[in-house]
N, C-alpha and C positions, 0 to 999 in steps of 0.2 A: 366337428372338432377341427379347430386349427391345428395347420401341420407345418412346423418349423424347418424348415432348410438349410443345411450346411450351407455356407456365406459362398460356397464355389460349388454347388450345385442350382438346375434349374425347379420351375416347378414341378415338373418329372422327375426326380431326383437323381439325374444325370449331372456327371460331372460337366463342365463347362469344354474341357479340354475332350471329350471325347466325341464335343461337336466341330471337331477341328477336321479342317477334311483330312484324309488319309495322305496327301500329294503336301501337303503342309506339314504332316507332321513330319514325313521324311526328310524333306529340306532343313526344318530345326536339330533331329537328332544327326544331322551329315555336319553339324556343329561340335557336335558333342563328341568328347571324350570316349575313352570305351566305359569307364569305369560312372562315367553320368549317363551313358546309354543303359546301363545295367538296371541305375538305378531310375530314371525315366520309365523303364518297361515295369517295373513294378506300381505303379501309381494305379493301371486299372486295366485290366483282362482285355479290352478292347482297341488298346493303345497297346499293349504288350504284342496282341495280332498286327498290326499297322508292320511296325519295329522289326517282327521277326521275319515278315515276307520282303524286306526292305534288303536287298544281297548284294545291291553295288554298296551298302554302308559296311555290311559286315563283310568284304571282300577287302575294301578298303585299309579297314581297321586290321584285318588278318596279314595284308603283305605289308603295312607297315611296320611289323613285326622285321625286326633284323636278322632273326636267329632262321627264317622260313627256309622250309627245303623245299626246293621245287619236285621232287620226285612226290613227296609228301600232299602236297596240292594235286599234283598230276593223278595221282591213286585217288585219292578221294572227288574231281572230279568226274573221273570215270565211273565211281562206282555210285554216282551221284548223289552226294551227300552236296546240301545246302551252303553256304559261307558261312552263313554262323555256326553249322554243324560242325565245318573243320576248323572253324575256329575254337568252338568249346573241346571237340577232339585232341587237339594238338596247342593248344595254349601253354598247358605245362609241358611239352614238351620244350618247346619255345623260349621257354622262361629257363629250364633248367640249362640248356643250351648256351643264354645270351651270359648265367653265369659262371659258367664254363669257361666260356670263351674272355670273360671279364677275368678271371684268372682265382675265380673265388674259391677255386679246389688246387692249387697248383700247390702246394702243401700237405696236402693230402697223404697219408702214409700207409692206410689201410681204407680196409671196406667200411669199419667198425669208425670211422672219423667223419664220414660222408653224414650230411642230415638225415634224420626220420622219414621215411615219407616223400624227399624230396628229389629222388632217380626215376627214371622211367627209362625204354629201351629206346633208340636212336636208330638210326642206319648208319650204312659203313662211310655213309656222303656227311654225315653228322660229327663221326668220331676224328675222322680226316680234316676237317675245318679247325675241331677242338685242340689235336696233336698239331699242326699247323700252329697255332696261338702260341700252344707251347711252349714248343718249339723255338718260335721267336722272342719267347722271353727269357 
C-alpha cells in the first residue's frame, strides 16, 4: 500500500523541523517574540522539549518584562524553579503590575470596580513602586 505524506513530513513521518538540531532551534526561537515562542512550542512535543530547556531565552524574555521584582526572581532562583517556571509564575503578576503603574486603576473607587480575575497579591516592593506612580500623577 502506498502511503501519502504530509508535504513537511519525511518518509518516517517526521516532521522536517524536528530534524533541526536542537543548538539551531534555540538560535531561531532567541528571535522570537514570547507570544511566537508560545506558539512555535506547540507545533510538535519534541521541539516543545528543545524550547523549554532553552533558560537564557526564557530568562531573557522574563527581565525584559518592566514591572520584574527582583526580590521575586531572587526567591525563585533559590528555590530553584526554572526561567520559564518564573516566568509562567509571575507573568500575571507582571502584567497586573505594568497596569498599575500605566495608571489603569487610578480612578478606581472600590474593590467592586477593579476587573474579574485580574488582582493577584504583590509585595510591599510592588505596592511602593505603584503609590510611587501615583503619586506622581
Amino acid at each position: 500500500m502506498l502511503k501519502m505524506n504530509h508535504p513537511e513530513e519525511d518518509e518516517n513521518g517526521s516532521s522536517y523541523l524536528e530534524c533541526i538540531p536542537s543548538e539551531l532551534v534555540c538560535r531561531i526561537v532567541d528571535y522570537l517574540d514570547l507570544k511566537d515562542v508560545c506558539s512555535f512550542t506547540q507545533t510538535s512535543k519534541s521541539l516543545n522539549e528543545v524550547v523549554k530547556k532553552h533558560n537564557a531565552m526564557w530568562r531573557r524574555h522574563y527581565l525584559s518584562m518592566k514591572t520584574v521584582c527582583p526580590l521575586d526572581v531572587e526567591q525563585d532562583q533559590k528555590d530553584g524553579y526554572t526561567w520559564k517556571e518564573t516566568l509562567q509564575r509571575l507573568y500575571q503578576k507582571s502584567k497586573v503590575k505594568k497596569d498599575w503603574l500605566a495608571g489603569r486603576y487610578s480612578n478606581v473607587r472600590s474593590y467592586s470596580d477593579l476587573p474579574d480575575g485580574g488582582m493577584c497579591p504583590m509585595k510591599a516592593e510592588d505596592w511602593g513602586d505603584i503609590v510611587k506612580a501615583e503619586h506622581e500623577r
